[in-house]
C-alpha positions as CSV (number, residue, x, y, z in Angstrom):
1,X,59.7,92.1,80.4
2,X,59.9,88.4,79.7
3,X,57.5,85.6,81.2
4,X,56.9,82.0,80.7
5,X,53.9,80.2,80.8
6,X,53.5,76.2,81.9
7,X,51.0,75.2,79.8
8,X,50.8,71.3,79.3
9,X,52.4,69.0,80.8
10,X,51.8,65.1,79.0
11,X,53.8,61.8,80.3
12,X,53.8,59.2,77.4
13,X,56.1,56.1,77.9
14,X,58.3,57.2,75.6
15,X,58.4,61.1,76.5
16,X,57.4,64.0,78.9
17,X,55.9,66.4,76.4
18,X,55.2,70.2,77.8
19,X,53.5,73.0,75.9
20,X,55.1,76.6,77.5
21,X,54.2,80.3,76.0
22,X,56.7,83.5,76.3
23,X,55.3,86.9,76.4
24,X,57.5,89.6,75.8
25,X,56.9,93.4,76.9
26,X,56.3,95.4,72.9
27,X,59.0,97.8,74.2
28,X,61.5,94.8,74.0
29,X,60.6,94.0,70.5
30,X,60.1,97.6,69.6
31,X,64.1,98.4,70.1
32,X,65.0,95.3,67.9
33,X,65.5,92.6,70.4
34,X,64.9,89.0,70.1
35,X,63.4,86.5,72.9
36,X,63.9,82.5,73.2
37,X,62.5,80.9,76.2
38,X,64.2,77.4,76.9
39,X,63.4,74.5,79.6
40,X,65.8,72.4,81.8
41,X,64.4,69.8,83.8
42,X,66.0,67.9,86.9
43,X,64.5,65.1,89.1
44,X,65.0,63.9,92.6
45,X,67.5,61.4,91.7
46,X,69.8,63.8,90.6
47,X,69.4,63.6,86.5
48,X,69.3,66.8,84.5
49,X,67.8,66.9,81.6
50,X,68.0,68.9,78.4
51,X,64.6,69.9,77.1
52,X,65.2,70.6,73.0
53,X,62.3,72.6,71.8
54,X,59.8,71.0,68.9
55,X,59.4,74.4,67.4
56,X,56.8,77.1,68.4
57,X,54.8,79.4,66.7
58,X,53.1,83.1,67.5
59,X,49.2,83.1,67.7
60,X,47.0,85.1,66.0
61,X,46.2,87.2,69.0
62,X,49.7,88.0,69.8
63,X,51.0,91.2,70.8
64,X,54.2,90.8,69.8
65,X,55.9,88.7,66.9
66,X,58.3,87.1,70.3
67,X,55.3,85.9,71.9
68,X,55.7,82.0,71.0
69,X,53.7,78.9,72.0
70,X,56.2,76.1,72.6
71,X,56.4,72.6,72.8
72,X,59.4,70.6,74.2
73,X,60.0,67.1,74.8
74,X,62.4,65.0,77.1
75,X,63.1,61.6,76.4
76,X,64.5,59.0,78.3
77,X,63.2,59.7,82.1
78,X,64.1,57.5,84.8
79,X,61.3,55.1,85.5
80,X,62.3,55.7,89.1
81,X,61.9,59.1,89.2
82,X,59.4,60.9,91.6
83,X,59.9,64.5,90.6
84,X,60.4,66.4,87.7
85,X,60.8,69.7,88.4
86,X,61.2,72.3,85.1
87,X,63.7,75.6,85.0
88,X,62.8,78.1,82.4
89,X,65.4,80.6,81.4
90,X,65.4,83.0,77.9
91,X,68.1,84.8,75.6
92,X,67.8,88.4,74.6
93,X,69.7,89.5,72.1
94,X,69.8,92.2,69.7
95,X,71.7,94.7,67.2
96,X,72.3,97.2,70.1
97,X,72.5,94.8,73.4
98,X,74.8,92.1,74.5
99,X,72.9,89.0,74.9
100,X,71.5,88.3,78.4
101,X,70.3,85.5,79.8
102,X,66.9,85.8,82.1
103,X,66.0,83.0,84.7
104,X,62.6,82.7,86.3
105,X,61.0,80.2,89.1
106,X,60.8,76.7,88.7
107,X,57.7,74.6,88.3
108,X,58.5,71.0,90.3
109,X,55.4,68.1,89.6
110,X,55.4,65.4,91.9
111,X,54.9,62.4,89.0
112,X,53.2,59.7,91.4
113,X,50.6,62.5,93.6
114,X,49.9,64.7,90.5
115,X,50.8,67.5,92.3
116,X,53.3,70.7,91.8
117,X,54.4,74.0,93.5
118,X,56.3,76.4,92.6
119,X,60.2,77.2,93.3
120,X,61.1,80.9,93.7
121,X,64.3,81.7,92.8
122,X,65.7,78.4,91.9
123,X,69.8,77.2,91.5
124,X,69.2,76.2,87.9
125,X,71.5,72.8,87.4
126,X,74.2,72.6,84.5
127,X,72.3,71.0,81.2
128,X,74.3,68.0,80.1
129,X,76.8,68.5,77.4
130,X,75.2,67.9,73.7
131,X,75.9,64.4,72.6
């Protein structure tokens, strides 16, 4: 009842900026629940990376008030990086559910070809600790 959209993806040197979207099924809202979709990204050289979200809002066309357009950013990339590959995951909670965490497929991007593929069923890494 939960997907994520890959957007925008913009490289700066000082960031990787991605614009993502959540849609969430009315009959999750509809029994009180709550949705946040969140990013970790990795890279080939074995870096995880948190991906704090910039905020987000609902467009006017919505059909839900938990269907968000997001932005994230990650700072601090290695320069030597070739891939970045994203992991979405989401929280649903609510007054009458325990909270559950949803994963979906990965998007990689191969930085130097401009290329990407998808990753079905991905082993999400371990986000660094909060500093």
């Amino acid at each position: 009842g939960v997907t994520v959209h890959l957007q925008e993806l913009t490289i700066t040197d000082i960031a990787v900026n991605i614009a993502y979207q959540q849609l969430v099924d009315p009959a999750i809202v509809e029994a009180g629940n709550f949705v946040e979709a969140e990013l970790i990204a990795g890279d080939d050289l074995g870096n995880v990376y948190r991906m704090p979200f910039n905020g987000g809002s609902t467009p006017g066309d919505a059909l839900t008030a938990e269907d968000f357009e997001w932005t994230a950013s990650l700072r601090g990339l290695d320069p030597n990086a070739s891939i970045l590959t994203f992991y979405p995951f989401g929280h649903i909670s609510g007054p009458a559910i325990d909270p559950k965490r949803v994963e979906f497929d990965a998007l990689e991007f191969n930085l130097k070809e401009g290329t990407h593929r998808l990753i079905q069923n991905p082993d999400i890494p371990e986000p660094p600790p909060f500093e």
